[in-house]
FISE-844030 format. One line per 3 residues: number of its first residue (from 1); for each residue x, y, z of N, C-alpha, C, O. Coordinates in Angstrom, 2 decimals. Atoms other than C-alpha are relative to their C-alpha. Example, Ala and Ser with C-alpha at 12.3 -4.5 7.8 and 13.67 -1.06 7.14 Angstrom:
2
1 = 0.89:-1.19:0.00:12.30:-4.50:7.80:0.90:1.20:0.00:1.94:1.18:0.66  -0.82:-1.19:-0.06:13.67:-1.06:7.14:-0.77:1.09:0.73:-0.26:2.20:0.90 .
This chain:
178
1 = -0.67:1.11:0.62:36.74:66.11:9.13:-0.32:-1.30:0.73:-0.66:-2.32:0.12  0.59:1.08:-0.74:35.96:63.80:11.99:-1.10:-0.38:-0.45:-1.28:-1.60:-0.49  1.53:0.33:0.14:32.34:63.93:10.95:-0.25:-1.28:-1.14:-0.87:-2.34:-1.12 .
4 = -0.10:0.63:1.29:33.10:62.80:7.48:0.85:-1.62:0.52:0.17:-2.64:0.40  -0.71:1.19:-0.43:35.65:59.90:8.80:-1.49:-1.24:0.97:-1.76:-2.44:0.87  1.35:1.08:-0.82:32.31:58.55:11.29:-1.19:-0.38:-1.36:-1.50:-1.49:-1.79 .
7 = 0.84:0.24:0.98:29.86:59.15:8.55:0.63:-1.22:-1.03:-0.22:-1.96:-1.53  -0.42:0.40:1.72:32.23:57.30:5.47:0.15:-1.58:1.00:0.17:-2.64:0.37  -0.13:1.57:-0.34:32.61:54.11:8.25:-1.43:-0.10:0.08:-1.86:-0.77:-0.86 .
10 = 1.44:0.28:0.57:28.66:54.23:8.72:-0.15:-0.23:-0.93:-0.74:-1.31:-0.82  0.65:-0.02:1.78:27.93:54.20:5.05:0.87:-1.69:-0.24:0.24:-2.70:-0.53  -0.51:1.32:0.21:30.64:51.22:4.78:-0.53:-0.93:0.46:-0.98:-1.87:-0.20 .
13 = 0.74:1.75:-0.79:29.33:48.67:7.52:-1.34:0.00:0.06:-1.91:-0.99:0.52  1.69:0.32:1.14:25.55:49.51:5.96:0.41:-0.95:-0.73:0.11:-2.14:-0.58  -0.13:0.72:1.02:27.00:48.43:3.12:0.40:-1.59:0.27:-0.23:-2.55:-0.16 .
16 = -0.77:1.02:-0.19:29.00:45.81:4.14:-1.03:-1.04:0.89:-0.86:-2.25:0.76  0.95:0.74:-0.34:25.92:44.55:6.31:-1.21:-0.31:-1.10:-1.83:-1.37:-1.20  0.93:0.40:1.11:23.63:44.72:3.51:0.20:-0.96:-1.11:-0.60:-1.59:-1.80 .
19 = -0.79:0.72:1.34:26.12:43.13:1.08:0.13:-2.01:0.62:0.42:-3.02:-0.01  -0.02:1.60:-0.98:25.96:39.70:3.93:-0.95:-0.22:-0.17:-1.06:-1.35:-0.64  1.07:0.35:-0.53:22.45:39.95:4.50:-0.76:-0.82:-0.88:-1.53:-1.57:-0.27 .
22 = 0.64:0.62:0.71:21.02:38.37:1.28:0.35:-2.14:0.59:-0.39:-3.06:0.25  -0.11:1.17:0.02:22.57:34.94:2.61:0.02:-0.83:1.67:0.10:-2.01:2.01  0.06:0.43:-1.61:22.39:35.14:6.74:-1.14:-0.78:-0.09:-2.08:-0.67:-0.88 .
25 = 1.15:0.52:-0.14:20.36:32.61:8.14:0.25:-1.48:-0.51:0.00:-2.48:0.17  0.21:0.87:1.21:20.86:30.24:5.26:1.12:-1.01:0.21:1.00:-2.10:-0.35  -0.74:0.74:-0.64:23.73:28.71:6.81:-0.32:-1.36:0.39:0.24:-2.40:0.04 .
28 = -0.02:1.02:-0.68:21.81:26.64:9.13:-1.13:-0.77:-0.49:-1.89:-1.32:0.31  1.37:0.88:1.03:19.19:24.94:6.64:0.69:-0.96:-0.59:1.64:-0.83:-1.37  -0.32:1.18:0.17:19.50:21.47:6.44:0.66:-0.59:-1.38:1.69:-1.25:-1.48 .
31 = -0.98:-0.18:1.37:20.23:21.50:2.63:-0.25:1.64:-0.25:-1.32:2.23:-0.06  -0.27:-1.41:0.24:21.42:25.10:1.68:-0.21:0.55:-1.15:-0.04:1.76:-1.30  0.98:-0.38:0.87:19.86:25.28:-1.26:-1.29:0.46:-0.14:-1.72:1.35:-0.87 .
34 = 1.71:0.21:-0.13:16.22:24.73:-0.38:-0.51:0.72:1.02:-0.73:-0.14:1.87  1.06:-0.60:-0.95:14.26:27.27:2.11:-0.76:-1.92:0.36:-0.70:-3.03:-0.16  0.79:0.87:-0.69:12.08:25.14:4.32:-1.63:0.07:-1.10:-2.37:-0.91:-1.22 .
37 = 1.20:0.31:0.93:9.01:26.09:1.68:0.63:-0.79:-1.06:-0.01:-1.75:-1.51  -0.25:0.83:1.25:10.94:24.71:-1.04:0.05:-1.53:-0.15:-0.01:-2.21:-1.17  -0.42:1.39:-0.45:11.53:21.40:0.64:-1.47:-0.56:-0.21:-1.79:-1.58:-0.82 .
40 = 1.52:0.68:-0.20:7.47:21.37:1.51:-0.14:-0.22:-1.44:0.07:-1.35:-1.87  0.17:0.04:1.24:6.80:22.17:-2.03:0.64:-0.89:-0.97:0.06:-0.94:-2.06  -0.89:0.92:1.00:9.11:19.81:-3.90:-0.79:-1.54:0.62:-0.68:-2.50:-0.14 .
43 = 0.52:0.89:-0.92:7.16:17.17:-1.23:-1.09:-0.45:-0.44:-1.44:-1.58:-0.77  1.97:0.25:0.22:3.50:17.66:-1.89:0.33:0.37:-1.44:-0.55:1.14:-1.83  0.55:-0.27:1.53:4.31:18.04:-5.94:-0.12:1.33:-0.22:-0.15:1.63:-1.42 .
46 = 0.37:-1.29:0.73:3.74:21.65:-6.03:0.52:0.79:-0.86:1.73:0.60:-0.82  -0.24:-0.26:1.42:4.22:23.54:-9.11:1.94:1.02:0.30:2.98:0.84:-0.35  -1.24:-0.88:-0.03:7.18:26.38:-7.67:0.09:0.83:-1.07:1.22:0.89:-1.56 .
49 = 0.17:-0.81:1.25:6.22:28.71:-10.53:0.61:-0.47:-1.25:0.74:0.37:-2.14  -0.57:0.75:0.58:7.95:25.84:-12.66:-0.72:0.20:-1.65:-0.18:0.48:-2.72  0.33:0.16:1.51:5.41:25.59:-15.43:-0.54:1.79:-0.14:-1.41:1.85:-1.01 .
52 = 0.19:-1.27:0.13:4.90:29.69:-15.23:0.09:0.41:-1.85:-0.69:1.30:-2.17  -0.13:-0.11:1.75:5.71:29.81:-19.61:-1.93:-0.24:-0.35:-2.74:0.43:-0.98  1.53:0.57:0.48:2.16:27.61:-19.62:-1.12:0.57:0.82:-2.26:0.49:0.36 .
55 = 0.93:-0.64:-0.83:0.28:29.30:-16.99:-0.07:1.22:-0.26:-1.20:1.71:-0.18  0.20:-1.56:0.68:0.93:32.82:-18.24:-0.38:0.28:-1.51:-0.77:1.41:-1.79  0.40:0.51:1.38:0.21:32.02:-21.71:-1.06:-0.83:0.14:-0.66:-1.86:-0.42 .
58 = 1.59:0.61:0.30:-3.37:30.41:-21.54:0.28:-1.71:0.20:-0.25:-2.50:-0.58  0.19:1.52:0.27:-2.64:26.85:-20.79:-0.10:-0.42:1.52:0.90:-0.89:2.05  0.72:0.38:-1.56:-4.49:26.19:-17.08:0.70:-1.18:0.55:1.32:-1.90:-0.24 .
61 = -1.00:1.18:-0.35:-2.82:23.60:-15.20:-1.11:-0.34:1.32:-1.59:0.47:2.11  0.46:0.72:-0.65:-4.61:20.85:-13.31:-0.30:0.57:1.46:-1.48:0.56:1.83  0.26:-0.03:-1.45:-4.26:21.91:-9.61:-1.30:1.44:-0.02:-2.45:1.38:0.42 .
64 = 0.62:-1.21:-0.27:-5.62:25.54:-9.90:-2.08:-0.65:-1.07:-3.23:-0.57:-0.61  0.78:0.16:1.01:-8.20:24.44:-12.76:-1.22:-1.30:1.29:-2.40:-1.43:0.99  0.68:0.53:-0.87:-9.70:22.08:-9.69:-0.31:0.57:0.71:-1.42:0.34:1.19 .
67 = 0.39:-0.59:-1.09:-9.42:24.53:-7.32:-1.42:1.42:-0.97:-2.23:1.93:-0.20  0.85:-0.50:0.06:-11.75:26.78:-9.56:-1.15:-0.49:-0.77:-1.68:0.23:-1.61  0.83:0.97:0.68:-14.18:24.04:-10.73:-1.34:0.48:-0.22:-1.99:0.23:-1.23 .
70 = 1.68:-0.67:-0.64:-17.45:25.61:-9.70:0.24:0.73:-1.26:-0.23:0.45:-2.36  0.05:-1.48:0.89:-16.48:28.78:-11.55:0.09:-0.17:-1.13:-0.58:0.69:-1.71  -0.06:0.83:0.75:-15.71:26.93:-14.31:-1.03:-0.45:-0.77:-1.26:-0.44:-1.98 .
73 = 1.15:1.11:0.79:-18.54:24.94:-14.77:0.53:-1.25:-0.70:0.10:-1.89:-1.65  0.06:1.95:0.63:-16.92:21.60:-15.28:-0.60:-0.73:-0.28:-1.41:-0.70:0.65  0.85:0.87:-0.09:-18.76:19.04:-16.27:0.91:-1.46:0.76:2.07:-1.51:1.16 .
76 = 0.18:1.77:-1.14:-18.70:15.13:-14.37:1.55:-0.19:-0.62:2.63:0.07:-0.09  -1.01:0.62:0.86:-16.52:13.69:-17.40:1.17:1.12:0.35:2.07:0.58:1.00  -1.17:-1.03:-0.34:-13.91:17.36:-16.97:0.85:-0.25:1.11:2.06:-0.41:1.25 .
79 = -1.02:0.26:-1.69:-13.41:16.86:-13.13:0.43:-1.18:0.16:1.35:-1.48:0.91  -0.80:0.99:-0.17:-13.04:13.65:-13.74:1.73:-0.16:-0.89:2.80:-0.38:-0.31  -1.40:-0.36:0.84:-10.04:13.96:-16.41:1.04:0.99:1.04:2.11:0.71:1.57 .
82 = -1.22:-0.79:-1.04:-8.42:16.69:-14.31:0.39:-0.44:1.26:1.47:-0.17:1.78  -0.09:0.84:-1.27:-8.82:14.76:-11.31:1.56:-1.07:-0.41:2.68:-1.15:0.08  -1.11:1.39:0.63:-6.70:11.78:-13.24:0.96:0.85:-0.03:1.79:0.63:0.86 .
85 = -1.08:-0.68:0.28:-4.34:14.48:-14.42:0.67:0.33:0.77:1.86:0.07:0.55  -0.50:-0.61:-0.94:-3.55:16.26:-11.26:0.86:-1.59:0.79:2.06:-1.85:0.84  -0.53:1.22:-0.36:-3.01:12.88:-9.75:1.06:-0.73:-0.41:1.88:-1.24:0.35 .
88 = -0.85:1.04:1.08:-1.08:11.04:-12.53:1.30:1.16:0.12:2.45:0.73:0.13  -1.61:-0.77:-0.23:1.50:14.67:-12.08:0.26:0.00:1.31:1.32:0.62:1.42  -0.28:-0.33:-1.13:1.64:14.60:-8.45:0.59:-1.72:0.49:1.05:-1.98:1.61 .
91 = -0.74:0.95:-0.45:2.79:10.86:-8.76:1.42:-0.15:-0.70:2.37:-0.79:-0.23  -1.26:-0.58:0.51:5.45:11.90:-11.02:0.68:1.07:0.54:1.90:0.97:0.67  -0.93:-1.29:-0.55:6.52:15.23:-9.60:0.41:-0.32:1.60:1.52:0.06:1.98 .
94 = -0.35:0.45:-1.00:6.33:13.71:-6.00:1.95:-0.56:0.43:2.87:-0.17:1.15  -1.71:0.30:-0.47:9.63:11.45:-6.33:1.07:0.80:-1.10:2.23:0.40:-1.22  -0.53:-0.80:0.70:10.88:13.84:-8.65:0.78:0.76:1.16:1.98:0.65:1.42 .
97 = -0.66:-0.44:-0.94:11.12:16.04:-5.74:0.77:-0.37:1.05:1.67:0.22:1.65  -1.25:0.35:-1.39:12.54:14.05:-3.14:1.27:-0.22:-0.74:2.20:0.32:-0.14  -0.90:-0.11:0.67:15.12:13.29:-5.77:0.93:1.24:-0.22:2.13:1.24:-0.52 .
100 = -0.89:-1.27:0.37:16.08:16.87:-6.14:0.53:-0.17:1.36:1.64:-0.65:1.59  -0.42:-0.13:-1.75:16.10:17.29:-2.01:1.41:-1.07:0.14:2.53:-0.81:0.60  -1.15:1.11:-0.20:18.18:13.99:-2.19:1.37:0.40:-0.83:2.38:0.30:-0.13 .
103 = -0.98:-0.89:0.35:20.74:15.68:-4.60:0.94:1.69:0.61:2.13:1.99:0.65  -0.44:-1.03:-0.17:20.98:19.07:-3.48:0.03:-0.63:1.48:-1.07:-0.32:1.96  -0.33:0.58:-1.22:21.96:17.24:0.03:1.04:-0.37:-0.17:1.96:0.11:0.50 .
106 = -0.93:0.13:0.29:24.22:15.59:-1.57:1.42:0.98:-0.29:2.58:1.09:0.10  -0.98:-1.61:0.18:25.84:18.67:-2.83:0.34:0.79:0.82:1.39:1.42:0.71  -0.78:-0.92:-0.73:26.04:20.54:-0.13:0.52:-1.14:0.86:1.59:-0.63:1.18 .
109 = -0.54:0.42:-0.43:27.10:17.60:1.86:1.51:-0.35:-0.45:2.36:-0.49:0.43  -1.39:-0.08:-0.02:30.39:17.16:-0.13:0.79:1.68:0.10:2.00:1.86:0.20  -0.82:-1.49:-0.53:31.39:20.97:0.47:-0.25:0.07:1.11:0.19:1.14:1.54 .
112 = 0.26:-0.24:-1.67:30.25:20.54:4.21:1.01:-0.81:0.59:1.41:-0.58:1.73  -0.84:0.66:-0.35:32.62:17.97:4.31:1.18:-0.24:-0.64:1.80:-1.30:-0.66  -0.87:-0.69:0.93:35.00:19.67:2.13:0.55:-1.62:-1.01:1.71:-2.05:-1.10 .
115 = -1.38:1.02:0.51:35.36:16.29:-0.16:-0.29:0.14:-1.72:0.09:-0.59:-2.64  0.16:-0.77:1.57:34.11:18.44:-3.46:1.02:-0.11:-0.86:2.06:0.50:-0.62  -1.21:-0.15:1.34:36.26:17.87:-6.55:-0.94:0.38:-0.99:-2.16:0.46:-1.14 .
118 = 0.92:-0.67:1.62:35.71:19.17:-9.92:-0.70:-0.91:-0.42:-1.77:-0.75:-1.00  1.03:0.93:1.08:34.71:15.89:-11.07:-1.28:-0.53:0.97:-2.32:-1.02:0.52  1.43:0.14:-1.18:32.18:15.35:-8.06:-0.92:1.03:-0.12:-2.11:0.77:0.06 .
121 = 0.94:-1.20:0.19:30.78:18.99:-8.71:-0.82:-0.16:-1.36:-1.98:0.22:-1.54  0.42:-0.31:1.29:30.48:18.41:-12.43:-0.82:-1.31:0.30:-1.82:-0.73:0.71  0.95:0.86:-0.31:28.42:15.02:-11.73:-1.46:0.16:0.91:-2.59:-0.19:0.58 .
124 = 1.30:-0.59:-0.52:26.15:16.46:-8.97:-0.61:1.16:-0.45:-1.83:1.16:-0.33  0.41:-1.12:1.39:25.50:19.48:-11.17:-0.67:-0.55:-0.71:-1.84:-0.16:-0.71  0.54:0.25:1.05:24.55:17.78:-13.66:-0.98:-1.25:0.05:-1.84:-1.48:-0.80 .
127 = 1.35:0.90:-0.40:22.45:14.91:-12.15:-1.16:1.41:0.87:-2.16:1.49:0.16  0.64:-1.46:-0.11:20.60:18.16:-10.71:-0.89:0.50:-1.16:-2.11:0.68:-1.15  0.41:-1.25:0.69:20.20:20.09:-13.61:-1.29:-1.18:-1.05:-2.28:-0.82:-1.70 .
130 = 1.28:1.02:0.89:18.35:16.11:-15.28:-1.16:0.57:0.82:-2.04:1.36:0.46  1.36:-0.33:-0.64:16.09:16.23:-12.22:-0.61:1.36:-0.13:-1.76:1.17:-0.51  0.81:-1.65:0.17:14.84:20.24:-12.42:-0.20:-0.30:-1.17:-1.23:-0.96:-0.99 .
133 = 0.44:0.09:1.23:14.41:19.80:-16.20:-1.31:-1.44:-0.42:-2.24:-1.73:-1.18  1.41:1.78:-0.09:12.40:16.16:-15.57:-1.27:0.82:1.12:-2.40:0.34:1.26  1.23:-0.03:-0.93:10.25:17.94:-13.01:-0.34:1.56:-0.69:-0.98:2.22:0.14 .
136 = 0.81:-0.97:0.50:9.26:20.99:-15.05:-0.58:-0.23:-1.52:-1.64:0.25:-1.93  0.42:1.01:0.80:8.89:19.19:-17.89:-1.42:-0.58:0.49:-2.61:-0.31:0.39  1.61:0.71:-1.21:6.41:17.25:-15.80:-1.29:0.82:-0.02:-2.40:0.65:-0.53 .
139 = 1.05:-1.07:-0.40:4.61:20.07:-14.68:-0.80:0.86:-1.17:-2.03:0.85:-1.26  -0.08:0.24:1.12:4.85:21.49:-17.92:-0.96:-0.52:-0.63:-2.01:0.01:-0.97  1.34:0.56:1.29:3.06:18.89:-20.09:-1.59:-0.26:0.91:-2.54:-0.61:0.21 .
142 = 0.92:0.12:-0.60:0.38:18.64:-17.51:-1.04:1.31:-0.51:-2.13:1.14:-1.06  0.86:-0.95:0.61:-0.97:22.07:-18.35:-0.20:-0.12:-1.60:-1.06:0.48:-2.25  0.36:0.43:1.43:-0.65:20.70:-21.84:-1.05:-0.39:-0.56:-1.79:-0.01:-1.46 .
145 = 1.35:1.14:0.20:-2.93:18.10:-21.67:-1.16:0.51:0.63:-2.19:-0.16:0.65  1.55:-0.57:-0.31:-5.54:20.43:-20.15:-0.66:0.47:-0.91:-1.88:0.48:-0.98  0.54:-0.50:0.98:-5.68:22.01:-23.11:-1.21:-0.86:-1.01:-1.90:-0.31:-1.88 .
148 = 0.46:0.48:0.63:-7.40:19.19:-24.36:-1.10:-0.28:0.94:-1.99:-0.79:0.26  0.98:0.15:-0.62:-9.95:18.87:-21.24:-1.01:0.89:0.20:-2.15:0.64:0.58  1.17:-1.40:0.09:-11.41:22.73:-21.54:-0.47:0.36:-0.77:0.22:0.28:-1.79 .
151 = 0.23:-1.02:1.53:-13.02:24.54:-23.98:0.51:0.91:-0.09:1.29:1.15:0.84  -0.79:-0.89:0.01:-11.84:27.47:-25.34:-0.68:0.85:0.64:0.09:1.81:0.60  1.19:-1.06:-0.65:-14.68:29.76:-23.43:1.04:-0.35:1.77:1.60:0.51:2.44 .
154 = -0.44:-0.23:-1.16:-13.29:27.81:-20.15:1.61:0.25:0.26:2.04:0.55:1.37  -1.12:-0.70:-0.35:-10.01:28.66:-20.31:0.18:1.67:0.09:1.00:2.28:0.79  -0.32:-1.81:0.02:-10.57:32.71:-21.20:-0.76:-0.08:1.81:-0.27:0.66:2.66 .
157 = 0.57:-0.27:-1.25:-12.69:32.28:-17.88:0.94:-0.33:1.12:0.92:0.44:2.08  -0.80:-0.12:-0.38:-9.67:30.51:-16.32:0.80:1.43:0.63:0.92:1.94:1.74  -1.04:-0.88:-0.04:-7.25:33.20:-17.42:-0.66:1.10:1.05:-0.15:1.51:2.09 .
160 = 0.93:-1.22:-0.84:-10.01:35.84:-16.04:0.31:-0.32:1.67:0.98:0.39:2.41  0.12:0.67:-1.71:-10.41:33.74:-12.35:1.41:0.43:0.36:1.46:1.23:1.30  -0.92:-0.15:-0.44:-6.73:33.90:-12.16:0.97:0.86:-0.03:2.09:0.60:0.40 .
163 = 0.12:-1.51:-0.21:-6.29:37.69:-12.63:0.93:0.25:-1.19:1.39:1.37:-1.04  -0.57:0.18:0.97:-4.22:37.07:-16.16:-0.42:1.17:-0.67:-1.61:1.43:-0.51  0.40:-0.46:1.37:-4.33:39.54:-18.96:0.07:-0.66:-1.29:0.54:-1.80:-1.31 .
166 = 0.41:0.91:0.83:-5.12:38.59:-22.36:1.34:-0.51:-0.72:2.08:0.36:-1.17  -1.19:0.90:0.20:-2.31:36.11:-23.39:-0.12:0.63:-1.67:1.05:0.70:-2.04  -0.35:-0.13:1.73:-2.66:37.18:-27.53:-0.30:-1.30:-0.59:0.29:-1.74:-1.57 .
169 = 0.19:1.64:0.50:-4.12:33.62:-27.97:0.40:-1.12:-0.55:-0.09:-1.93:-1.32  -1.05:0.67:0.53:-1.40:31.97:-28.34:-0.29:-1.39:0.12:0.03:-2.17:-0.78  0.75:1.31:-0.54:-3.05:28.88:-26.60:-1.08:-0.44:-1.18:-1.31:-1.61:-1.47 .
172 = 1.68:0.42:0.07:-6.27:28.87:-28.30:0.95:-0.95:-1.44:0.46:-2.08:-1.45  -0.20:0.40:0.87:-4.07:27.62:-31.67:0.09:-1.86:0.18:-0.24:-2.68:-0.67  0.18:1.36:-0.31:-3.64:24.13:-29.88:-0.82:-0.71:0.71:-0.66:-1.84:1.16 .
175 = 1.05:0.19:-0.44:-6.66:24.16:-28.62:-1.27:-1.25:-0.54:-1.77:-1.17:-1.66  0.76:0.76:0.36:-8.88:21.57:-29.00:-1.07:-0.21:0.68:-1.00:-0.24:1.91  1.75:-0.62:-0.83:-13.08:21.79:-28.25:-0.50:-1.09:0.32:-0.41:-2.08:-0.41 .
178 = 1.02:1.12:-0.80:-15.07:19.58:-26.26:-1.08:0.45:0.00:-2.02:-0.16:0.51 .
């Protein structure tokens, strides 16, 4: 009976350590929302699997579509367009992100300093939920407008480079040929 009484508190403070562990740590991060990658990433523009709908579905998105240019076979006029593109979203998604960082700071700073009300939660909430929807959006129409810088040959070669299966060509319908 003893055995069972040691065993049934083992099995509990597993549990009960496992049931903490998803959030240790996370305490002492400057905003408690954001990992330290998320912060970099929201910094340098990077995507955060944001436009993932358009990238898994056939619609290449600027950064990667540079990084496999060669393979590709871009032409002058291509790298130059994607060049503009990548650029023209990374000056939009840039203060996009410090904007989020600057919110979700905000947010946890009024529960750090316990001065959270409903109507303070429901305002930083919801200035939040503009910025994430303005910065995937963003990201978003960027792989849009590639659609109009590839052919349809370099995007199946895309999808291929970037280890995709075949999307059902859902892309190729707004496709437009150069």
């Amino acid at each position: 009976m003893k055995m069972i009484v040691v065993t049934l508190g083992l099995v509990l403070a597993t549990f009960t350590a496992v049931a903490q562990a998803p959030y240790a740590g996370m305490q002492s991060r400057p905003v408690k929302a954001l990992s330290e990658k998320d912060v970099a990433d929201l910094r340098a523009g990077r995507g955060m699997g944001l436009a993932l709908p358009a990238e898994l579905n056939g619609y290449p998105g600027p950064s990667h579509v540079l990084e496999h240019a060669d393979a590709l076979g871009l032409t002058a006029d291509q790298h130059a367009r994607t060049a503009a593109l990548f650029n023209e979203m990374k000056a939009e998604t840039i203060p996009a992100g410090e904007r989020l960082i600057e919110q979700e700071g905000k947010l946890d700073r009024l529960f750090a300093e316990r001065r959270i009300t409903l109507a303070s939660l429901k305002t930083a909430t919801a200035d939040i939920g503009v910025t994430q929807a303005r910065l995937r959006e963003t990201h978003l129409k960027y792989h849009l407008a590639m659609m109009t810088v590839l052919t349809r040959e370099q995007v199946e070669k895309y999808q291929a480079l970037r280890g995709y299966r075949d999307t059902g060509g859902g892309a190729d319908q707004h496709h437009r040929r150069h």
